[in-house]
C-alpha positions as CSV (number, residue, x, y, z in Angstrom):
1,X,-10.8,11.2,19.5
2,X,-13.0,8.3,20.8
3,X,-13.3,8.0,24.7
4,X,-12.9,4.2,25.9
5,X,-16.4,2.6,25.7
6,X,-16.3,2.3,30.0
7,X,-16.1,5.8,30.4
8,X,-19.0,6.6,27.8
9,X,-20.9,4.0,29.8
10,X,-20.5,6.0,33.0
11,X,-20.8,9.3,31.5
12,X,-24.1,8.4,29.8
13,X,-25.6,6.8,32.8
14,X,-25.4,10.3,34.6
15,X,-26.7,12.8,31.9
16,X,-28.5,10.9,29.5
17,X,-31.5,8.4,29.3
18,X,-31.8,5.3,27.8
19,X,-32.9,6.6,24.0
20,X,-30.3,9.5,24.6
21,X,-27.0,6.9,25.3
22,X,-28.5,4.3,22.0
23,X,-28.3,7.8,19.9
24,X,-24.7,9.1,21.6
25,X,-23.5,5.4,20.6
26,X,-24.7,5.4,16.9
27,X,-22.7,9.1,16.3
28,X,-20.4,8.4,13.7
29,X,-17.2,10.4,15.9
30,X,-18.4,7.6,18.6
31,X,-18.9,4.3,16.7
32,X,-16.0,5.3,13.8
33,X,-12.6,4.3,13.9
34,X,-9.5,6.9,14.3
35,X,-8.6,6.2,11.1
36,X,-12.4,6.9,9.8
37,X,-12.2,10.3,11.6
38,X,-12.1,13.6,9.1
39,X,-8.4,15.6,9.2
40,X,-8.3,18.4,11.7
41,X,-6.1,20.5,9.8
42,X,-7.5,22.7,6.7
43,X,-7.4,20.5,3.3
44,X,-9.2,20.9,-0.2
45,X,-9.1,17.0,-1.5
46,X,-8.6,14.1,1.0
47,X,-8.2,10.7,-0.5
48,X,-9.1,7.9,1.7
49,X,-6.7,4.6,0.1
50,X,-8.5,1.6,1.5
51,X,-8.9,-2.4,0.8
52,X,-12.3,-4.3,0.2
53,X,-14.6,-4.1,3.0
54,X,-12.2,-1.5,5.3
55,X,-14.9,1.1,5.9
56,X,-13.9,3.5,3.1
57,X,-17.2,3.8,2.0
58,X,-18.9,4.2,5.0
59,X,-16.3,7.2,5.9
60,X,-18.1,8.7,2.7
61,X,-21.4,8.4,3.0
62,X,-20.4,10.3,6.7
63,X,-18.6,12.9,5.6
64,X,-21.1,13.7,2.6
65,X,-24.5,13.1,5.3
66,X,-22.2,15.5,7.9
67,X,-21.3,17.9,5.7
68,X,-24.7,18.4,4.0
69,X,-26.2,18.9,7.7
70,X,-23.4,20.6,9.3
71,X,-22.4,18.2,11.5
72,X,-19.0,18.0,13.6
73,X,-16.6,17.4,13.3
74,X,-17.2,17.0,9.6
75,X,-18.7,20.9,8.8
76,X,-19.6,23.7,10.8
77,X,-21.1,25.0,7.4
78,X,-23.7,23.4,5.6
79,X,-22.6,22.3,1.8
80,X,-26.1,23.2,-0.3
81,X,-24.6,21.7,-3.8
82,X,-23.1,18.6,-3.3
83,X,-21.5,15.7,-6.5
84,X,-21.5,12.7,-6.1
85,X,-19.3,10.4,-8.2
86,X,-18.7,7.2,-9.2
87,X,-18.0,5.1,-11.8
88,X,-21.5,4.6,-13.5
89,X,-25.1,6.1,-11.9
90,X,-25.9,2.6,-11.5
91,X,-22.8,2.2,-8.7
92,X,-23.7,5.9,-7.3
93,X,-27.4,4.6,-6.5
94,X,-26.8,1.2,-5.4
95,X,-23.2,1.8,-3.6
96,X,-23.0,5.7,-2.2
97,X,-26.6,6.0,-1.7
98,X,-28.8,3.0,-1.0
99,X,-25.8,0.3,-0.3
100,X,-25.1,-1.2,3.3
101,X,-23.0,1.9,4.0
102,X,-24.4,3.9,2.1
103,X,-26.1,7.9,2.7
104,X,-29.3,6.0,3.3
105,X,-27.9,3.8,5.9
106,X,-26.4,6.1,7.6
107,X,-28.0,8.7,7.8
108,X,-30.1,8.7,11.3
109,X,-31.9,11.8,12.6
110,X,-33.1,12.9,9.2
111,X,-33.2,10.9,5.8
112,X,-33.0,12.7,2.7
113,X,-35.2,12.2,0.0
114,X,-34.5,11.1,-3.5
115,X,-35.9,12.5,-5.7
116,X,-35.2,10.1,-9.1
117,X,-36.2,12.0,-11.9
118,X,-33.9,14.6,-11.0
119,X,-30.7,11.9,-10.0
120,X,-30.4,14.0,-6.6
121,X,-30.4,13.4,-2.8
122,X,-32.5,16.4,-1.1
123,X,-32.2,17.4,3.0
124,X,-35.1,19.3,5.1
125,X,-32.4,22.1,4.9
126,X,-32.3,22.7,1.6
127,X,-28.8,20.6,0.5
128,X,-29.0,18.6,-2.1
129,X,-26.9,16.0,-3.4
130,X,-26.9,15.2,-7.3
131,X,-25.3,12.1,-9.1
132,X,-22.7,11.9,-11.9
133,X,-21.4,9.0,-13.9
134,X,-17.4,9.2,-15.1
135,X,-18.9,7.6,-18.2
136,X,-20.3,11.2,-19.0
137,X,-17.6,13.8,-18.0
138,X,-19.5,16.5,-19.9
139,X,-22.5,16.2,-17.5
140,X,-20.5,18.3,-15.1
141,X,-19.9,21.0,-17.0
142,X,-22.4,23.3,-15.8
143,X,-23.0,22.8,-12.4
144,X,-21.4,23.9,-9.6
145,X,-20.7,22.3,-6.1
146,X,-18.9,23.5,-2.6
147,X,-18.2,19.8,-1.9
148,X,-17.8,16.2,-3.2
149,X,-17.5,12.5,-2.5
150,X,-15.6,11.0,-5.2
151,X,-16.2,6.4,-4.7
152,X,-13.7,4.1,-6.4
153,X,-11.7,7.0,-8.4
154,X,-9.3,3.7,-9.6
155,X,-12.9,2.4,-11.7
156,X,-13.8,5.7,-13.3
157,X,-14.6,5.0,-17.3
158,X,-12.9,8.3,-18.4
159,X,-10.9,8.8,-15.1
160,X,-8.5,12.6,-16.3
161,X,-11.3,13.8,-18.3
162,X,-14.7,13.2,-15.5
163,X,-12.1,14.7,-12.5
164,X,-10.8,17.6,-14.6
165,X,-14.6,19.0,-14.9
166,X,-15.1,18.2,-11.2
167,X,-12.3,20.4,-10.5
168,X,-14.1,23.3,-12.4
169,X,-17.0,22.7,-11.2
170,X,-16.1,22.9,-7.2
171,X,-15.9,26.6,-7.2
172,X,-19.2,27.4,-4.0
173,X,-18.9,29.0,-0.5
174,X,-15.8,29.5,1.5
175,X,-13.9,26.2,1.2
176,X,-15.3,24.0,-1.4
177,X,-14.0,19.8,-0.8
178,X,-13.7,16.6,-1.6
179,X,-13.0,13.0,-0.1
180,X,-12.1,10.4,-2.3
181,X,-12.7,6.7,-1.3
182,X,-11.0,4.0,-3.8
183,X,-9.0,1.0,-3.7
184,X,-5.5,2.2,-5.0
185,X,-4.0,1.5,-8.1
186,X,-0.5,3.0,-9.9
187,X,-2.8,5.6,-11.6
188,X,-0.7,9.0,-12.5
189,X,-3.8,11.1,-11.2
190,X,-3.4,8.9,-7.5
191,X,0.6,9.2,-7.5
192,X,-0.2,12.9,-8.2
193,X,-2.0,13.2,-5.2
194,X,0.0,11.0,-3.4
195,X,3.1,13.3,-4.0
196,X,0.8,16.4,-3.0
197,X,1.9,17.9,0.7
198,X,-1.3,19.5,0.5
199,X,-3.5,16.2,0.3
200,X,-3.9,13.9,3.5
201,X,-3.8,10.8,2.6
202,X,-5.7,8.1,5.1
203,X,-4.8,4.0,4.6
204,X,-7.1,1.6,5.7
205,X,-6.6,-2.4,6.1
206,X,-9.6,-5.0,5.8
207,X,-9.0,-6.5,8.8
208,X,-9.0,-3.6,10.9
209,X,-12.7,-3.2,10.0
210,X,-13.0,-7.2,10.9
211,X,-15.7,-6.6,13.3
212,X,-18.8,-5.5,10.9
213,X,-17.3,-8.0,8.3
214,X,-18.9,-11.6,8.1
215,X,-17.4,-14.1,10.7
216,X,-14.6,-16.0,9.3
217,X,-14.1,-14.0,5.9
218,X,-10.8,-12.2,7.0
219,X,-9.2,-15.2,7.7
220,X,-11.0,-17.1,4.4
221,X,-9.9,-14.0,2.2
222,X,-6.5,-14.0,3.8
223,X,-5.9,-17.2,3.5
224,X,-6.6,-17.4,-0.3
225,X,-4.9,-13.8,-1.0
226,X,-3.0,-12.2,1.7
227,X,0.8,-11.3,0.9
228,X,-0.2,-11.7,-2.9
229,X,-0.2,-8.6,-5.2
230,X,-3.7,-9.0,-5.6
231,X,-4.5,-9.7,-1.6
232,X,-2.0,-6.6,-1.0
233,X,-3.7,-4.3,-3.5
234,X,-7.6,-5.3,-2.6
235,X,-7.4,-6.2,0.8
236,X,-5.0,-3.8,2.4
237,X,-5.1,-0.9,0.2
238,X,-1.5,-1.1,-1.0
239,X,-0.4,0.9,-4.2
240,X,1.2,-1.7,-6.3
241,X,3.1,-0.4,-8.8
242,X,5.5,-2.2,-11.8
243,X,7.8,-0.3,-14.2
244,X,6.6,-1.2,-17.7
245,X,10.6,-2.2,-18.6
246,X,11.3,-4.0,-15.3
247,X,13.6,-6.8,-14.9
248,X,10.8,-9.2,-13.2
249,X,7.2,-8.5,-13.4
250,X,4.4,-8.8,-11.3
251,X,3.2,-12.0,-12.7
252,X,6.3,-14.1,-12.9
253,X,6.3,-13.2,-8.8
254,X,3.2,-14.7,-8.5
255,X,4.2,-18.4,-9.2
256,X,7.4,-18.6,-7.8
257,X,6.6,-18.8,-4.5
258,X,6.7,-22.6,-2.4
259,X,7.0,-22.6,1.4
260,X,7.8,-26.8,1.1
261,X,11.7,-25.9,0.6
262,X,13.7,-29.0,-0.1
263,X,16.6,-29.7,1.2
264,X,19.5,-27.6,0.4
265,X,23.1,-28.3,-0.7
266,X,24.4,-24.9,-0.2
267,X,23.0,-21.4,1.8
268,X,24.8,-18.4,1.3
269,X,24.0,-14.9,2.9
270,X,24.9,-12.2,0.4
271,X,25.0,-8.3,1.6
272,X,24.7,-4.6,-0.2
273,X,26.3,-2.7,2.6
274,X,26.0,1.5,1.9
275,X,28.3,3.8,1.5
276,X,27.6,5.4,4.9
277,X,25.5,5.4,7.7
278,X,23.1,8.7,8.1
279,X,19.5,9.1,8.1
280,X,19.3,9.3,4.5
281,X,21.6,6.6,3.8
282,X,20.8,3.3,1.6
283,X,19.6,0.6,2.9
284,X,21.4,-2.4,3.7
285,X,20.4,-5.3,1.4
286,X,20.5,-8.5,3.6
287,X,19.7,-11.4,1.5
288,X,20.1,-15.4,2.5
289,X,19.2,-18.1,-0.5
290,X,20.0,-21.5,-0.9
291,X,20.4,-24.0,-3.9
292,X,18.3,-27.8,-3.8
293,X,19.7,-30.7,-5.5
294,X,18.3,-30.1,-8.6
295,X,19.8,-27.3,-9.2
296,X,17.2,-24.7,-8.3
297,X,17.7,-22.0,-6.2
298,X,15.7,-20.8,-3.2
299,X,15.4,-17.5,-2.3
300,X,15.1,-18.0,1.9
301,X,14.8,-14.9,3.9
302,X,14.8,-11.0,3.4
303,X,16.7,-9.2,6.4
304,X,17.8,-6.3,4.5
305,X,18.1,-3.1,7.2
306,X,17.4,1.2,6.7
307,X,19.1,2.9,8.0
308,X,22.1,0.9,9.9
309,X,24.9,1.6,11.2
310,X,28.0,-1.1,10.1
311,X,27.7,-3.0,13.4
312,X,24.3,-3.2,12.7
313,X,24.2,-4.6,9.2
314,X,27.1,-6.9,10.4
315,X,25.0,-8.4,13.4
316,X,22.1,-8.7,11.4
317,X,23.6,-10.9,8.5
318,X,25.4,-12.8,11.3
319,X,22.2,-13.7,13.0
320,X,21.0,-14.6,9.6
321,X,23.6,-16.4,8.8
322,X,23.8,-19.1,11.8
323,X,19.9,-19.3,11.6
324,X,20.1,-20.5,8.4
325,X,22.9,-22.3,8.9
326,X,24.5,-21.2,6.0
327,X,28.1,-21.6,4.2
328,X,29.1,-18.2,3.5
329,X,28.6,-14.7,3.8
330,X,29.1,-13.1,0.4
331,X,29.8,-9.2,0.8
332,X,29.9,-6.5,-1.8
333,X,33.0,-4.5,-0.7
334,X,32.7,-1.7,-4.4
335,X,31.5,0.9,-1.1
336,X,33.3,-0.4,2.0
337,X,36.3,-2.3,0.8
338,X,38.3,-4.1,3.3
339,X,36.4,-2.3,6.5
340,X,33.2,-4.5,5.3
341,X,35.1,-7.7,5.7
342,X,36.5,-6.2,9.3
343,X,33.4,-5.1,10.7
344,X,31.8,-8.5,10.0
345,X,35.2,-10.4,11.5
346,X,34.7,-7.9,14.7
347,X,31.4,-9.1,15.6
348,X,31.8,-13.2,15.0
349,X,35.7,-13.9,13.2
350,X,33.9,-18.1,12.6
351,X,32.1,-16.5,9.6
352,X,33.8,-16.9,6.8
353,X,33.2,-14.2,3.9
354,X,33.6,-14.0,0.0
355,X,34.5,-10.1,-1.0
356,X,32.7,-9.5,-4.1
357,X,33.3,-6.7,-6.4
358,X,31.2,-5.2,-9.2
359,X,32.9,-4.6,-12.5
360,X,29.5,-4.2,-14.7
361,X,26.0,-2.4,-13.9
362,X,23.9,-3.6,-11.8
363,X,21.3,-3.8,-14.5
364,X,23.9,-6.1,-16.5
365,X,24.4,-7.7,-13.2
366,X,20.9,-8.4,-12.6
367,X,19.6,-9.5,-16.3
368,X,21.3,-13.5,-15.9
369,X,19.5,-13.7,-12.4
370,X,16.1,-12.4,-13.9
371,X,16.4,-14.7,-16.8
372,X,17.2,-18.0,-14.3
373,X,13.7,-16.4,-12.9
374,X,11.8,-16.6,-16.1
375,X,13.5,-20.2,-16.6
376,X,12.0,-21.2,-13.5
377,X,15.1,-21.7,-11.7
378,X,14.1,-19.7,-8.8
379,X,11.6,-20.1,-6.2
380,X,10.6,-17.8,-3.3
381,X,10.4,-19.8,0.2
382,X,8.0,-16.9,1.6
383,X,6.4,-13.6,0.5
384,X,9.0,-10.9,0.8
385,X,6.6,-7.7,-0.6
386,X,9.5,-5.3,0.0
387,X,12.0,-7.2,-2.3
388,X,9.6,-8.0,-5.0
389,X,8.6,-4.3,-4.8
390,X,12.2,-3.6,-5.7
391,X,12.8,-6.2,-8.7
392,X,9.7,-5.0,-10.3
393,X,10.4,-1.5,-10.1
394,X,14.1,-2.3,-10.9
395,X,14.8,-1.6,-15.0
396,X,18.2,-0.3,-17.2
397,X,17.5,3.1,-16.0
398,X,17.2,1.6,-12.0
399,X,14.3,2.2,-9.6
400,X,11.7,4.9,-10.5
401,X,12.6,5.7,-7.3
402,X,16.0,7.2,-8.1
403,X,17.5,5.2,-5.1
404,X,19.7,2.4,-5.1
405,X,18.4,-1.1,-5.6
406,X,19.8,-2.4,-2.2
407,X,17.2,-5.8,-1.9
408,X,17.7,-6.6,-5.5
409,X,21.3,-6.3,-6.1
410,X,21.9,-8.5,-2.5
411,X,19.8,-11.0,-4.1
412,X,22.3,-10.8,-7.5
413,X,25.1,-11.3,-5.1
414,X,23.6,-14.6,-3.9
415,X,22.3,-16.0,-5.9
416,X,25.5,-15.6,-8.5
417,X,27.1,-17.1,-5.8
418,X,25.1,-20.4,-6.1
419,X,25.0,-20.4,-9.6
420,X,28.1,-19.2,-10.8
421,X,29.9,-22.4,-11.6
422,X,27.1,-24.7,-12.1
423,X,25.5,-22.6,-15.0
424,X,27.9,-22.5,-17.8
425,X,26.8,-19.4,-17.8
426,X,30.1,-16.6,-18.3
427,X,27.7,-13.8,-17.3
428,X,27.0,-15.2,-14.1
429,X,30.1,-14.9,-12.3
430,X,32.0,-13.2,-9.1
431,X,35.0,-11.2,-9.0
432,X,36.5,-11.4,-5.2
C-alpha cells in the first residue's frame, strides 16, 4: 500500500509544493505501517492483538478520526454516532483522546472539539464521538452508534456484560463497525473472536514500531523480558494461554530456565515420530536433553518438525544429535515400529538408537517428568516458547487443542531416558 519513500520524493517534487509534500507525508496511509493499514475486504469487528508501544493505539485513534471524516481508505461514509470504550473514562480521556497517539494527536486538518460536560468528541461535520467506561455497562443502553473503537478490551472491569450492550447498541447506517485495540490475553470473548472467519485479526510486535519508541528501550525491555511469558504477552502481543489442570504451569516455566549449562555426563536425543506424513499430519517431536553431575537434567534444544516427511525427521534428529554430541537417539516406535529405526540407520547407520515403546498414557507417562519439574530437577538451557506452550496446555484430558502432544511426549522420552535408573523411581522407566 505504501510507495517507497524515493518515489514519493520524486513524485512530490513534480505536483506538489513544499507545505503540500509536509501534509502528503503526515497521511496516516503514507506514514502507517502495512500492518497499521485498515482490511480491504468487508468486516463488522476487527481486533487489532498488539504488545506495549506497537502502534495499536495509534491505528485507533486513525481509524476512529478517518471514519468520523470520511477519510480513505478508512470510510467513504461519514460515522455521525461514534463509542468509544475503554476500561474507565479516565483511560478514554487521557489514552484514546488526549494521549501521544491519541484522536487529538492525530488528528491534523481539523480538531474536534470536546465538549466535557457532555463526555463527547464533536467534528465541524456534525460526528461526534461520546465516551463510555466498562465500569458502567448500563450507560450504553440507550444510545446508538454506526461505529466503535473498543482500547484494551483485555482491562475492561465488566468485560461480557459492557461488550454485550455495545453490540446492541451498534445498530446506525449501512455498515455499523468496530476495531478493537488490546494487548491479548486467554479471554473466552478474544478466543471467540479469534475462532471467528468473519473477524480479521491484525498482530503487531513492539519492535516493529522501534522507530517512534525511545532510543534504546527495545533492546532494555528485551533484554529484561523477551522470550518470557510476560515479554511474549506484553511486548509481542502473543496470546498466552494455560489449561487450569495442566501438567506444568506457567510459573514453574519461569524459573527453570539457565543458559550457564554445566557439564553433562550423558545427552540423549529422544523423537515422537507421526503416524504419517501429510499436510495434516503431527508433528515430529525432536527433543535433545542432557543430565549434569548432580543429577539434574537439562533440557538442551527443541528441533521438533511439522509436517515432515520420515527422511526429514530422521535428518533432523541426526543433525541434532552430532551437534550435541550426544549418546543416543531414543525413538518411540508405538506408530512406526521397526521402519523408525531403519529410516534413521538409512540416513547415518553410526547412530545408535533405543526403540521405546509406550505401554501407559501419555498423561501417566508425563506426570513423573512433571513432578522431577516441580522438584527442581530440571532446568531449561534456552527459551523454547513452542514446547512450554505444549506442557502447559498438556492435562489428563491432553491438549485443548485436541492434537497430539508431539513436543511434550519427546521431552518424556528423554528425559525418562536420563532418569530412569538413577531415580528409584518405578514410574520412570523404558520399555525397548
Amino acid at each position: 500500500m505504501n510507495l517507497p519513500k524515493s518515489a514519493r520524493e520524486s513524485w512530490s517534487a513534480k505536483n506538489l509544493n513544499s507545505r503540500e509534500s509536509d501534509a502528503v507525508e503526515r497521511e496516516w496511509i503514507i506514514r502507517g505501517r502495512t500492518a497499521q493499514q485498515p482490511p480491504l475486504a468487508d468486516w463488522q469487528t476487527w481486533l487489532i492483538l498488539g504488545g506495549r508501544g506497537s502502534g495499536k493505539t495509534r491505528m485507533g485513534a486513525e481509524w476512529t478520526n478517518g471514519v468520523a471524516q470520511a477519510y480513505r481508505p478508512f470510510s467513504d461514509v461519514k460515522s455521525c454516532n461514534i463509542a468509544l470504550v475503554g476500561e474507565t473514562l479516565a483511560d478514554v480521556r487521557e489514552v484514546m483522546i488526549d494521549g501521544p497517539s491519541g484522536i487529538m494527536s492525530v488528528s491534523r486538518a481539523e480538531r474536534p472539539r470536546y465538549e466535557m460536560t457532555r463526555r463527547r468528541l464533536v467534528w465541524t461535520n456534525g460526528a461526534t464521538a461520546a465516551m463510555f467506561s466498562s465500569e458502567d455497562p448500563d450507560s450504553l443502553r440507550g444510545p446508538q452508534f454506526d461505529a466503535a473503537w473498543c482500547d484494551e478490551l483485555c482491562k475492561w472491569k465488566h468485560m461480557q456484560e459492557t461488550w454485550d450492550m455495545l453490540q446492541f447498541g451498534l445498530r446506525l447506517g449501512f455498515n455499523p463497525r468496530q476495531v478493537i485495540t488490546t494487548t491479548p490475553r486467554p479471554l473466552g470473548l478474544i478466543k471467540c473472536m479469534l475462532a471467528d472467519p468473519a473477524i480479521p485479526v491484525w498482530r503487531m510486535k513492539m519492535r516493529e514500531n522501534a522507530q517512534n519508541l525511545a532510543p534504546g528501550f527495545v533492546n532494555h525491555v528485551n533484554g529484561l523480558y523477551g522470550g518470557t511469558r510476560l515479554g511474549r504477552q506484553e511486548l509481542d502481543g502473543e496470546l498466552i494461554e494455560e489449561s487450569p489442570d495442566a501438567l506444568w504451569s506457567r510459573l514453574m516455566m519461569e524459573d527453570i530456565h539457565c543458559s550457564d549449562v554445566p557439564e553433562l555426563k550423558r545427552i540423549v536425543v529422544a523423537i515422537d515420530p507421526p503416524a504419517s506424513a501429510t499436510k495434516k499430519s503431527d508433528a515430529c517431536g525432536i527433543v535433545a536433553a542432557g543430565l549434569d553431575e548432580g543429577n539434574i537434567a537439562w533440557v538442551l534444544a527443541d528441533e521438533s518438525i511439522a509436517p515432515a516427511k520420515p527422511h526429514e525427521w530422521a535428518r533432523r534428529a541426526i543433525a541434532l544429535f552430532h551437534r550435541l554430541e550426544a549418546d543416543l537417539i531414543v525413538a518411540e516406535v508405538n506408530q512406526g515400529g521397526d521402519m523408525v529405526a531403519a529410516v534413521i540407520a538409512a540416513e547415518d547407520n553410526s547412530v545408535p538408537v533405543r526403540a521405546v515403546r509406550a505401554n501407559r498414557g501419555k498423561a501417566l507417562r508425563a506426570e513423573p517428568i512433571a513432578t522431577l519439574y516441580e522438584q527442581g530437577r530440571v532446568r531449561h538451557a534456552a527459551r523454547f516458547p513452542a514446547l512450554e506452550d505444549e506442557m502447559c496446555d498438556f492435562s489428563h484430558s491432553g491438549l485443548s487443542s485436541g492434537r497430539s502432544p508431539d513436543r511434550v511426549d519427546a521431552l518424556v522420552w528423554a528425559l525418562s531416558d536420563l532418569l530412569r535408573r538413577r531415580d528409584g523411581n518405578p514410574r520412570i522407566r523404558v520399555v525397548g
